[in-house]
C-alpha positions as CSV (number, residue, x, y, z in Angstrom):
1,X,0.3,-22.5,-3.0
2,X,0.7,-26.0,-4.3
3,X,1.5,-24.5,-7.6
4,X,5.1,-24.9,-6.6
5,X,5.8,-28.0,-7.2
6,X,9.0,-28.8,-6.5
7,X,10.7,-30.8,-3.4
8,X,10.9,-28.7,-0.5
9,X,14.9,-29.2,-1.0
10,X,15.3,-28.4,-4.7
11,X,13.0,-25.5,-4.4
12,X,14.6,-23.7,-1.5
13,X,17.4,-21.8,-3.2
14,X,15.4,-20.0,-6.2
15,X,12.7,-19.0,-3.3
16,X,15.5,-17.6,-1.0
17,X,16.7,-15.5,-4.2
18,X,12.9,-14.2,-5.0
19,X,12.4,-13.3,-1.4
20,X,15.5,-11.2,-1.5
21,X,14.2,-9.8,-4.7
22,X,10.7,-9.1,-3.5
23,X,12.1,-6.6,-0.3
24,X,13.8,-5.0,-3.1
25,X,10.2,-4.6,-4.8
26,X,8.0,-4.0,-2.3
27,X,10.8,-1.4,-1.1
28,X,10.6,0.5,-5.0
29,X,6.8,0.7,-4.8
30,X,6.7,2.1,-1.7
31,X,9.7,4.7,-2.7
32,X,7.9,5.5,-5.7
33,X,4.3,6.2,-3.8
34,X,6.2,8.7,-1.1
35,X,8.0,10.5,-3.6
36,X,4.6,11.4,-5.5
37,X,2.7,12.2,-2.2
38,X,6.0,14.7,-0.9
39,X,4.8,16.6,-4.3
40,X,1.3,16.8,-4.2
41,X,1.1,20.1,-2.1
42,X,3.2,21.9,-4.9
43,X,1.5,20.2,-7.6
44,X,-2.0,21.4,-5.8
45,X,-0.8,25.3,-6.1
46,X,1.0,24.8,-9.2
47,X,-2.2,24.3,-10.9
48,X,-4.6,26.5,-8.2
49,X,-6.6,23.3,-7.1
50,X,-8.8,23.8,-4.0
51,X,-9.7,20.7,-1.9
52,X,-12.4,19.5,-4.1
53,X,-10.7,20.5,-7.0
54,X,-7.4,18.3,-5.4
55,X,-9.7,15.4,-4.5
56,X,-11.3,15.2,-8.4
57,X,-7.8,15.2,-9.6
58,X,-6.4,12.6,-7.7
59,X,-9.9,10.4,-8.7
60,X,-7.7,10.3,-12.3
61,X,-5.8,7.8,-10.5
62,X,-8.0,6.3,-8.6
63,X,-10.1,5.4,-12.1
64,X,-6.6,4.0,-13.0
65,X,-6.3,1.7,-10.2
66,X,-10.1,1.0,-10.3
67,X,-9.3,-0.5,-14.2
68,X,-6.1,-2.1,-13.2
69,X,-7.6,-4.1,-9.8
70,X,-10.4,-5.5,-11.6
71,X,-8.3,-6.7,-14.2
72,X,-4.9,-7.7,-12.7
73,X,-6.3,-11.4,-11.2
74,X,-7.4,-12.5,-14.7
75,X,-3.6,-11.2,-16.0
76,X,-1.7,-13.0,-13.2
77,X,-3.7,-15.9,-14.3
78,X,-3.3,-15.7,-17.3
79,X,0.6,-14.8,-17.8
80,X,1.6,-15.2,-14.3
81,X,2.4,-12.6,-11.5
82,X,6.1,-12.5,-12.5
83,X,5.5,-11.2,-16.1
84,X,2.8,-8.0,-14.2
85,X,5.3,-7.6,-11.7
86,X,8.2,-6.5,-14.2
87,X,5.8,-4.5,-16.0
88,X,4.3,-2.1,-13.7
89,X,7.4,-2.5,-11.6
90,X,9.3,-0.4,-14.6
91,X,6.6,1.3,-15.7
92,X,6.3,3.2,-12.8
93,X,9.8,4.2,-12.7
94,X,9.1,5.9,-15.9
95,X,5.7,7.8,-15.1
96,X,6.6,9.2,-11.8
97,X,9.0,11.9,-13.1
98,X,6.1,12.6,-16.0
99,X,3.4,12.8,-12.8
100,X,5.4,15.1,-10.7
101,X,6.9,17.7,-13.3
102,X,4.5,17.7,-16.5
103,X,3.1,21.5,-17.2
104,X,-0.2,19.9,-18.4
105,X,-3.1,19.6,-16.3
106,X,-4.7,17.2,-18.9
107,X,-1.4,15.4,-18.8
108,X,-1.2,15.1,-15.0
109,X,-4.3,13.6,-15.3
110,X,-3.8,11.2,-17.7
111,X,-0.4,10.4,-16.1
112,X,-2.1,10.2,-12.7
113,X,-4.3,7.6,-14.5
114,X,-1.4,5.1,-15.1
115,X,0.2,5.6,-12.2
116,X,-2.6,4.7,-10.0
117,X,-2.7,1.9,-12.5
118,X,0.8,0.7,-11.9
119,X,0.7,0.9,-8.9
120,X,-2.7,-1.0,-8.2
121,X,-1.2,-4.2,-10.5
122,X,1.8,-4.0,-9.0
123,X,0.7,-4.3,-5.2
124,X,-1.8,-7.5,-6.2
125,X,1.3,-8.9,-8.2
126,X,4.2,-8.3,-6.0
127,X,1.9,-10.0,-3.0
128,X,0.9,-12.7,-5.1
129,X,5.0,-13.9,-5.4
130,X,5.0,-13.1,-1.7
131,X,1.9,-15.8,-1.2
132,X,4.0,-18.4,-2.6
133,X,7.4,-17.8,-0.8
134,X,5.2,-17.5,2.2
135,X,3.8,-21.2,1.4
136,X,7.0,-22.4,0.1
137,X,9.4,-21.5,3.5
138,X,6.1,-22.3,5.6
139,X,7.0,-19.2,8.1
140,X,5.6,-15.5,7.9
141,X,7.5,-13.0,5.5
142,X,5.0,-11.0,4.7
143,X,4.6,-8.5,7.3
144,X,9.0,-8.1,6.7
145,X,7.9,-7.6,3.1
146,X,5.2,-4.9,3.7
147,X,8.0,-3.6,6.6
148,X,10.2,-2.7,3.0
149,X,7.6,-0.9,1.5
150,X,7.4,1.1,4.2
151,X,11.1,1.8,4.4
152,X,10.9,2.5,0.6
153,X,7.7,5.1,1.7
154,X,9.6,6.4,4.9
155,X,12.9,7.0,2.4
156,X,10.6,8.3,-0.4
157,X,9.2,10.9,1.8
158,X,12.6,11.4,4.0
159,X,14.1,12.6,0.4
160,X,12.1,14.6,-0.8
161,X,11.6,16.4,2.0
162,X,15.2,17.4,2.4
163,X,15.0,18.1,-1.4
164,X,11.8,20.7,-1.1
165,X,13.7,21.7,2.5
166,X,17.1,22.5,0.6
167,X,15.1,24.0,-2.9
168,X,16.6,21.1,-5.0
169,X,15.2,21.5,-8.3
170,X,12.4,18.7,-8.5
171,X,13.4,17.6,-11.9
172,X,17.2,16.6,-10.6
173,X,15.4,14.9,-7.3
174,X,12.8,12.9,-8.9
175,X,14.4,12.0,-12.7
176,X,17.5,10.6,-10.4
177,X,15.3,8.7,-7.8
178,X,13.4,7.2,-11.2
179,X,16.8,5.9,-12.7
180,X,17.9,4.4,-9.4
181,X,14.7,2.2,-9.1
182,X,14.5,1.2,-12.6
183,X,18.3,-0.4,-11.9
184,X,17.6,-2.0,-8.6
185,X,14.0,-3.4,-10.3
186,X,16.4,-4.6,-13.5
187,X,18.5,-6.7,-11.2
188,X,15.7,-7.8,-9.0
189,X,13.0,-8.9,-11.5
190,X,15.4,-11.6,-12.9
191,X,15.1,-13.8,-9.2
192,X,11.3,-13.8,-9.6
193,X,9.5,-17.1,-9.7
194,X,8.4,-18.4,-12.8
195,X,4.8,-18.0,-14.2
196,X,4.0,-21.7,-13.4
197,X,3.3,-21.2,-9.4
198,X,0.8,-19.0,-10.1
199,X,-1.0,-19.3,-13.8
200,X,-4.5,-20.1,-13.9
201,X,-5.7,-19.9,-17.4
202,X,-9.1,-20.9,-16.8
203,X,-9.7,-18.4,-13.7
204,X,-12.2,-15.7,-14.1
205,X,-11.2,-12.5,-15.8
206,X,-12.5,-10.6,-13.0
207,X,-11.7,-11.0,-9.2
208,X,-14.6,-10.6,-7.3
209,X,-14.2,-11.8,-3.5
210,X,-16.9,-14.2,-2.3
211,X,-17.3,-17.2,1.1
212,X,-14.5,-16.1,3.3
213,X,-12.8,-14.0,1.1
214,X,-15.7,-10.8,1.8
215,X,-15.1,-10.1,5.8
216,X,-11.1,-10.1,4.6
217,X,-12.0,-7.6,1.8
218,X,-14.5,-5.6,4.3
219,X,-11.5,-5.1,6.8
220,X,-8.8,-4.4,3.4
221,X,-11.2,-2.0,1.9
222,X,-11.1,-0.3,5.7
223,X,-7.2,-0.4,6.3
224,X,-6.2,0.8,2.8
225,X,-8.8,3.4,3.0
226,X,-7.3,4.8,5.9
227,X,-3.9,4.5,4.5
228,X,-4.7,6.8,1.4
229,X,-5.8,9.5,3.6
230,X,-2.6,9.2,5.1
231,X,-1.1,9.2,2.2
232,X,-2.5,11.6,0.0
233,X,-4.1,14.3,3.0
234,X,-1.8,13.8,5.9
235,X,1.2,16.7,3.6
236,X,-1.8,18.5,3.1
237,X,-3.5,18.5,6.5
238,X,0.0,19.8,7.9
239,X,0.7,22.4,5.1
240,X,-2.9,24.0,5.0
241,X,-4.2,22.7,8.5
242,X,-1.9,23.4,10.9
243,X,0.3,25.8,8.9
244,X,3.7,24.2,8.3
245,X,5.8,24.4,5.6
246,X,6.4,21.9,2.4
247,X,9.4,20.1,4.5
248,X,7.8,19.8,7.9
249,X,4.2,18.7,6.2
250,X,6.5,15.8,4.3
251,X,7.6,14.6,7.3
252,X,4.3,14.1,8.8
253,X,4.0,11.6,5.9
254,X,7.4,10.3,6.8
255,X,6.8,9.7,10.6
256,X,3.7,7.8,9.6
257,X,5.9,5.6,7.3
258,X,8.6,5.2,9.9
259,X,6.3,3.2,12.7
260,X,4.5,1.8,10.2
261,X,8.2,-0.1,8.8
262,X,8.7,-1.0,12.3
263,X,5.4,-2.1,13.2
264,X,5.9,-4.7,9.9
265,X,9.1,-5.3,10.9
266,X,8.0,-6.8,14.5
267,X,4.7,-8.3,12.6
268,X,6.0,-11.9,11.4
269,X,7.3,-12.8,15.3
270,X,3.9,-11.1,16.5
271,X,2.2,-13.4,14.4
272,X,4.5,-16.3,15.4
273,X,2.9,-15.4,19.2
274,X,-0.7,-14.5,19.1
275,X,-3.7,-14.6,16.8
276,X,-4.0,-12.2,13.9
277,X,-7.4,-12.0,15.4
278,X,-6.2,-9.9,18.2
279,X,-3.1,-8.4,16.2
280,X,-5.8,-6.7,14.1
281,X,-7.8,-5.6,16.8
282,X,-4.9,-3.7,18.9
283,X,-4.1,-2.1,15.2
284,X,-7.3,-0.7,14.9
285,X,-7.5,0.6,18.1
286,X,-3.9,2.4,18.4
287,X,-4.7,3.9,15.1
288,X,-8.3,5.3,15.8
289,X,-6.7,7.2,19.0
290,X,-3.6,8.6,17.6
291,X,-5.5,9.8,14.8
292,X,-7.8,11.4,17.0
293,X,-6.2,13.1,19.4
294,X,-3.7,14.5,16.1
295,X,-7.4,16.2,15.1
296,X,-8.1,17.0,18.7
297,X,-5.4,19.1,19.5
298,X,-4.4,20.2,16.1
299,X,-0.7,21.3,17.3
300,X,2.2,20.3,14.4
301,X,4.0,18.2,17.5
302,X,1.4,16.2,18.7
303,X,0.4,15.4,15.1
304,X,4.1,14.2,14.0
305,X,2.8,11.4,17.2
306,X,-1.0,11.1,16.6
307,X,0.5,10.0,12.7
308,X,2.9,7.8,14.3
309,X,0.1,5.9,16.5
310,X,-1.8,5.5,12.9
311,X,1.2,4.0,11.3
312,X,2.1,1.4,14.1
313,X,-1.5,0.5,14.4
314,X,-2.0,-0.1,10.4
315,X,1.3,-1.8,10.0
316,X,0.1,-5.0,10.0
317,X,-3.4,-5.2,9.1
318,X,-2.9,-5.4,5.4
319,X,0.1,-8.2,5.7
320,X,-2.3,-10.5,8.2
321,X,-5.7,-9.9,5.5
322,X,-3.2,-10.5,2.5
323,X,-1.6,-13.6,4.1
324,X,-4.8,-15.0,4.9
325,X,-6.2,-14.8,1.9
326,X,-3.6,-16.5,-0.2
327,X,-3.7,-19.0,2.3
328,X,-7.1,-19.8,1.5
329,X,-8.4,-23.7,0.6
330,X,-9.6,-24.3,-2.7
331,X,-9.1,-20.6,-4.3
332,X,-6.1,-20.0,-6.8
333,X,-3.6,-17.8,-4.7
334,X,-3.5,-15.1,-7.6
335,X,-7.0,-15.4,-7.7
336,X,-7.5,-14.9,-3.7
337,X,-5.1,-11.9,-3.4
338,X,-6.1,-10.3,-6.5
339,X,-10.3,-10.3,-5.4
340,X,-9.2,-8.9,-1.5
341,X,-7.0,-7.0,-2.8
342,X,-9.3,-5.5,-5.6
343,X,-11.5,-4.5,-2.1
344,X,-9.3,-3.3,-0.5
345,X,-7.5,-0.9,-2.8
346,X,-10.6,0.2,-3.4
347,X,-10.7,2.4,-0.5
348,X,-7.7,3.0,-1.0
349,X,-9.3,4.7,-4.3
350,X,-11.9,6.2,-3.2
351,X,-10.8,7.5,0.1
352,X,-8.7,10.7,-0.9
353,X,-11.5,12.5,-2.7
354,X,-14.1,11.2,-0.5
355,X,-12.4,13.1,2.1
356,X,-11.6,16.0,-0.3
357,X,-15.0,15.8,-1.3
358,X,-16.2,16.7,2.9
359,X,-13.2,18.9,3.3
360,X,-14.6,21.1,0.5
361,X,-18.1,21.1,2.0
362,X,-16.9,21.5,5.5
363,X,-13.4,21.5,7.0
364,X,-10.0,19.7,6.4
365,X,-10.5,18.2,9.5
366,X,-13.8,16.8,9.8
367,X,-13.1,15.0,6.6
368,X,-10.1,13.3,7.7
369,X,-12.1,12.7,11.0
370,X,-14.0,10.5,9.3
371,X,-11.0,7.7,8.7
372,X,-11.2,7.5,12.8
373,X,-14.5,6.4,13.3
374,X,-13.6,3.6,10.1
375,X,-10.2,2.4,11.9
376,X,-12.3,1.8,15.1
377,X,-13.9,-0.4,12.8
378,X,-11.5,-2.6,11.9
379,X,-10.4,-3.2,15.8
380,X,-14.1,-4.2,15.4
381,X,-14.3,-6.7,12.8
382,X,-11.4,-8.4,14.0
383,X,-12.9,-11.7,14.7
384,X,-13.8,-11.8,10.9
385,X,-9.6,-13.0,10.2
386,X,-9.9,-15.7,12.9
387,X,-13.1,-17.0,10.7
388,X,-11.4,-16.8,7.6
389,X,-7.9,-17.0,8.5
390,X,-4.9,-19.4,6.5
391,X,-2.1,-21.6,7.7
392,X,0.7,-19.9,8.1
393,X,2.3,-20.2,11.7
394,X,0.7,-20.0,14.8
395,X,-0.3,-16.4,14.1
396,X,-4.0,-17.9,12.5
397,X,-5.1,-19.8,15.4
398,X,-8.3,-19.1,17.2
399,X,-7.3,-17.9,20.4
């Protein structure tokens, strides 16, 4: 965080500008995640995948991301998170249409490959900037910035469910929503901060988390697992599990993404007022129950709630373990988000076809069950961010 280093005065203008840029980001990575996971049921019958068959397919991106995570702290330290950032922010304005409408089965897996990719780099890059304009104003943004990705996932998912609703033809629905990101990104990138707060050349190539930086990752690795069930199973869940159509199982995704917006959007004063010690703990809890009493009862109602219990409770969890991390003494803030984040995503990898993988041997359900006994977890390992917590307002205190 000291890599900015400028007067508090002189530097407050160009970090106002990149924190209007960055909701603008996180809000097109977000967008561009929904709008993929509104498509995956008719992707699943357009090619005749079964649950196991869905969850190997959707390990193509996960491979991507795996490649891009390990990689993307020794790039931002290298070239600096602004240069990764423009990158993956356009390039996944290009491969979304190519992932959702491509003919090809070995083509939607090789285009699944870079989008999980992109989208891996982006999410360590984008939070990386966040870090520093976090540091630089000295109050909490990042929860609001995580709130726009949500918005971006809750209008992804919104829109494309009144597209498959209204039998829009996907190519006119996603090729337009691809165009409109790549010109808000074009007149976003411009504001972002300059390779300089950020560059490490000497850093390792690889991010590895070690000291404090492991119970962050453990509770990461947890949240963003859960998430991708969310993501990738929750369409699924409503469409084959309890029955609905393609609209109504999109906005199951959508009424996760909607609490979880607000949740971020009340995280930065919640932090301001209590520990992210017990902010963590009440999201883990909230989560585990909605989630289970959505699989309990198993009605289309009660799930739209139980989903919007799981998105409220993991709306912060993420923003607290990311904040922390870059707020961490003596480790390169690139280097500290990049080797959480590399963690953490990678549940967020591997947890769509585990659960494919269980749903295949036993039921839908009882695969997605699994993610509530792991978000119980996470209210459990809560005292883990009070150990390793940063600086940033009040919100890191031990109480």
């Amino acid at each position: 965080m000291s890599a900015i280093g400028l007067t508090r005065a002189a530097e407050r203008p160009d970090v106002a500008a990149t924190h209007r840029s960055l909701l603008a980001i996180f809000l097109i990575n977000g967008f561009v995640l929904a709008t993929w996971v509104a498509y995956i049921p008719m992707v699943k019958e357009r090619f005749g995948l079964g649950d196991g068959s869905l969850g190997l397919t959707l390990l193509a991106g996960a491979l991507g991301s795996i490649a891009a995570l390990l990689l993307s702290g020794g790039l931002i330290g290298r070239f600096g998170s602004r240069l990764i950032t423009t990158i993956t922010t356009l390039s996944l304005c290009v491969v979304l249409p190519l992932v959702v409408l491509n003919p090809s089965y070995s083509l939607l897996l090789a285009t699944l490959a870079i989008l999980g990719g992109g989208i891996g780099s982006m999410d360590v890059a984008m939070n990386a900037q966040a870090v520093a304009v976090e540091s630089a104003l000295a109050r909490p943004i990042m929860s609001t910035l995580h709130g726009l990705y949500s918005v971006g996932a809750l209008l992804g998912a919104g829109l494309a469910s009144i597209s498959l609703s209204f039998g829009i033809d996907p190519v006119v629905h996603v090729v337009g929503v691809a165009i409109l990101l790549a010109v808000i990104g074009v007149l976003s990138l411009r504001h972002l901060l300059p390779a300089s707060v950020d560059r490490t050349p000497d850093g390792p190539v690889f991010a590895w988390p070690s000291g404090p930086l492991i119970s962050l990752g453990i509770i990461a690795f947890l949240a963003l697992l859960s998430e991708g069930a969310m993501a990738d199973w929750s369409a699924v869940y409503f469409h084959d599990g309890l029955g609905t159509d393609l609209g109504f199982a999109a906005a199951g995704f959508a009424a996760f993404s909607l609490t979880m917006a607000l949740g971020r959007f009340m995280g930065d004063a919640l932090r301001s007022r209590t520990s992210s010690e017990k902010v963590v703990r009440f999201s883990g809890a909230i989560a585990a129950v909605g989630l289970g009493i959505t699989l309990l009862l198993g009605n289309p109602i009660v799930a739209l709630v139980g989903l919007a219990c799981v998105g409220i409770g993991l709306s912060n969890v993420v923003p607290v373990i990311f904040s922390a991390a870059g707020q961490t003494r003596g480790i390169a803030t690139g280097n500290a988000v990049a080797a959480v984040a590399t963690t953490g995503y990678f549940g967020f990898i591997v947890g769509p076809p585990s659960i494919g993988f269980v749903a295949q041997a036993t039921t839908l359900s009882l695969g997605i069950g699994l993610v509530v006994g792991l978000l119980g977890l996470i209210a459990l390992l809560a005292n883990n961010v009070r150990q390793a917590g940063g600086t940033i307002g009040p919100g890191n205190d031990t109480g």
